[in-house]
Phi, psi and omega in degrees: 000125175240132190251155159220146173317175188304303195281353168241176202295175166239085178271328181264014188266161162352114153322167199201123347265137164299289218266125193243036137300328180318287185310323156283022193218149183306188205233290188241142179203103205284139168299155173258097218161130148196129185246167184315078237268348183270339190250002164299320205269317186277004145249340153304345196257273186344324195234061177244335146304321175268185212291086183277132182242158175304142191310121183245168194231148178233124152262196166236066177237324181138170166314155166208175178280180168215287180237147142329037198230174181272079204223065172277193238185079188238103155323145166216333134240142199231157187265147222022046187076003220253144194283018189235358186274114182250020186278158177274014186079159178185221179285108189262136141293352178254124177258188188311158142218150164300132159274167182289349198266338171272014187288324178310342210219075190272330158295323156337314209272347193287325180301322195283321167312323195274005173285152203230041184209148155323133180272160164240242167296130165220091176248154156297158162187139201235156177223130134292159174326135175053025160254165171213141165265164176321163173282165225154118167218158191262123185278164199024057165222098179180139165003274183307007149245018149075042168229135170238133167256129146249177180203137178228097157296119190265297193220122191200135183268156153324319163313309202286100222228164183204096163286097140263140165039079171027024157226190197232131175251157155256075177293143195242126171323143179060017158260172165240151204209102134304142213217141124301090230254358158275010147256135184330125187209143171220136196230156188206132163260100176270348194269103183317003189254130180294150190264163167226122153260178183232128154243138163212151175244156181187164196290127153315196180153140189306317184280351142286352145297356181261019163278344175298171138333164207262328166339312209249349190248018227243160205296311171275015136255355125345311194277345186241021196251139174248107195256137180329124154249142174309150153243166188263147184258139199281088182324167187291319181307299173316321174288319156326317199264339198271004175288105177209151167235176207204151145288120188223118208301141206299318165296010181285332206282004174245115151307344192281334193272132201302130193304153200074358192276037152251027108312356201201046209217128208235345178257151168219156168239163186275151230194138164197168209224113199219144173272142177228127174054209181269034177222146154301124230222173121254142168247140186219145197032044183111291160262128228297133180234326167209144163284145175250136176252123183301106160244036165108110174102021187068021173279156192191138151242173199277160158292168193029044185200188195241186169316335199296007138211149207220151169236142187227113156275132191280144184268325170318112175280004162239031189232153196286115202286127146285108191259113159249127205271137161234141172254175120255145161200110164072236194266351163282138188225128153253123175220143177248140176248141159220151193269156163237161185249123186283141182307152158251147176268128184271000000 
C-alpha cells in the first residue's frame, strides 16, 4: 500500500492504471448479493470484546506499521491463521486460514460461504469518529493481479464516506461492493458513529464475476481477469526433481516491483528451490522465504499470493534444469529462463 497524507495530490502513489483495462471499468460496482444486516451486527456485538488492532501494512520489505488514525482492524481470515495479523497478506511460508475470531461469528462465516471465489484476507474494520485515513492505493489488488476487494457495509452513516478518483460513495448496509482500490482512495468518517465494514479479498472466477455489472462481464475483461488456479499435486519424484539453485535477479522475491523490472534488475541473488518439511520453499540468500504451490507443469506461485508471478522448473531429471520466472498482469507475461543447477539428493 502506498500513502500520502490527506492533503497532498498522489503525484508519488503507483501510476493509474498499471493495467489498461482498468481505465475502461467503473471505479466502483455494486454485486447482486446482499446478506442480513441485524445477524451480521449480532456477531459483530459477540467480537466487539477482543482486541480490534490498529492497521498494519505487508510491502515487500515485510509487515509495518500502517497509518496513525483510528482505523482497526479483526482478522478473520489471515495468512496462517493467526488472529493479531491485520495486513492483507501476501507472498508467504504460509497460506490464507481462518482465524479463532471466525468460529465466534457463524453467520460472518456463512456470508463468507456464499462468496463463489477463493477466500484470501477477511477483516472486520472499523473508522472512527472524525477519522480519515491518508490518500492511498492498494497494489496489485484489482482483476488484473488476481485479487478482488470487496466491502459489505455493517454499520454505516452519511458521514461515513469512501473518496475515489475525486468522487464519494456512500454504501448501505448489507450490500457488496467492489472498488478498485489501485486507485488513489480515502474513506472518512464525519459521523460521530464508528463505521463497521466486512472487508474480503478473495481469487476472482468467472462466476463472481457474473455477479457484477454487466460492464465486468464482457470477453475482454475475462481476457484481462488473472483468474484463480487449482492447485496440482506432485509425486515425490517429481517433487524430487524441482531441487535446484540458481541466480535470481534481485527484485523478483517483491509483488511490490514495478511489472517486468526483474528483467532488467542488474543485481541477483542466490536462490534455491528446496524441501523444508514436507514442502516446497524457495530460498533465498540461505533463507526460506515463500513456500510453493504447485499449479501444473513444475509451475509454482507463491503461498499467499496469486499467479501473477510464478518459478516454473523442467521436471525431467534428465535435462539440465532450467528455472523460469514469470510476471502477469491480465493477458500479459513476462518471462526470464535461467540456467540452473540441479541438487544432488542425499
Amino acid at each position: 500500500m502506498n500513502t500520502l497524507p490527506p492533503d497532498q495530490s498522489t503525484g508519488d502513489l503507483d501510476p493509474w492504471p498499471l493495467a489498461p483495462i482498468l481505465a475502461r471499468l467503473p471505479a466502483t460496482a455494486r454485486l447482486s448479493l446482499g446478506f442480513d444486516v441485524e445477524r451480521m451486527l449480532a456477531d459483530v456485538s459477540a467480537l466487539r470484546e477482543r482486541e480490534w488492532s490498529k492497521p498494519t501494512i505487508l510491502t515487500g520489505e515485510g509487515v509495518s506499521r500502517g497509518a496513525d488514525v483510528d482505523w482497526r482492524k479483526l482478522p478473520l481470515r489471515s495468512i496462517g491463521g493467526d488472529p493479531d495479523r491485520t495486513d492483507p497478506g501476501g507472498p508467504s511460508l504460509e497460506e490464507f486460514a481462518d482465524t479463532p475470531w471466525l468460529r465466534e461469528a457463524p453467520y460472518l462465516a456463512e456470508v463468507l460461504a456464499r462468496i463463489p471465489a477463493p477466500l484470501r484476507c477477511v477483516r472486520l474494520q472499523s473508522l472512527g469518529p472524525g477519522a480519515a485515513s491518508p490518500v492511498h492505493n492498494d497494489t496489485k489488488h484489482s482483476l488484473p493481479w488476481g485479487i478482488v476487494r470487496l466491502h459489505v457495509p455493517i454499520v454505516t452513516t452519511p458521514g461515513a464516506i469512501l473518496t475515489i478518483q475525486e468522487e464519494t460513495h456512500r454504501w448501505q448496509p448489507g450490500e457488496v461492493w467492489y472498488a478498485d482500490f489501485t486507485r488513489p482512495h480515502i474513506v472518512r468518517n464525519s459521523d460521530p458513529v464508528t463505521r463497521i465494514h466486512l472487508v474480503i479479498d478473495c481469487h476472482p472466477t468467472p462466476e463472481l464475476l457474473q455477479l457484477f455489472p454487466a460492464e465486468f462481464r464482457s470477453p475482454a475483461v475475462a481476457a484481462s481477469t488473472l483468474f484463480a488456479a487449482p492447485a496440482v499435486r506432485l509425486s515425490l519424484a517429481e517433487r524430487d526433481a524441482c531441487r535446484c539453485s540458481f541466480q535470481m535477479p534481485s527484485s523478483f522475491h517483491s509483488f511490490e516491483e514495478p511489472d517486468g523490472a526483474f528483467l532488467t534488475a542488474p543485481r541477483t541473488r542466490r536462490a534455491a528451490i528446496d524441501i523444508r518439511g514436507d514442502r516446497l520453499v524457495l530460498v533465498i540468500d540461505g533463507e526460506p522465504a515463500f513456500s510453493l504451490v504447485h499449479v501444473g507443469e513444475g509451475e509454482f506461485r507463491f503461498a499467499g499470493w496469486t499467479l501473477e508471478r510464478t518459478v516454473q522448473v523442467t521436471l525431467d531429471p534428465t535435462r539440465a534444469p532450467i528455472v523460469t520466472l514469470r510476471s502477469r498482469v491480465g493477458d500479459q507475461t513476462r518471462v526470464l529462463d535461467l540456467p540452473a543447477e540441479r541438487a544432488r539428493l542425499s
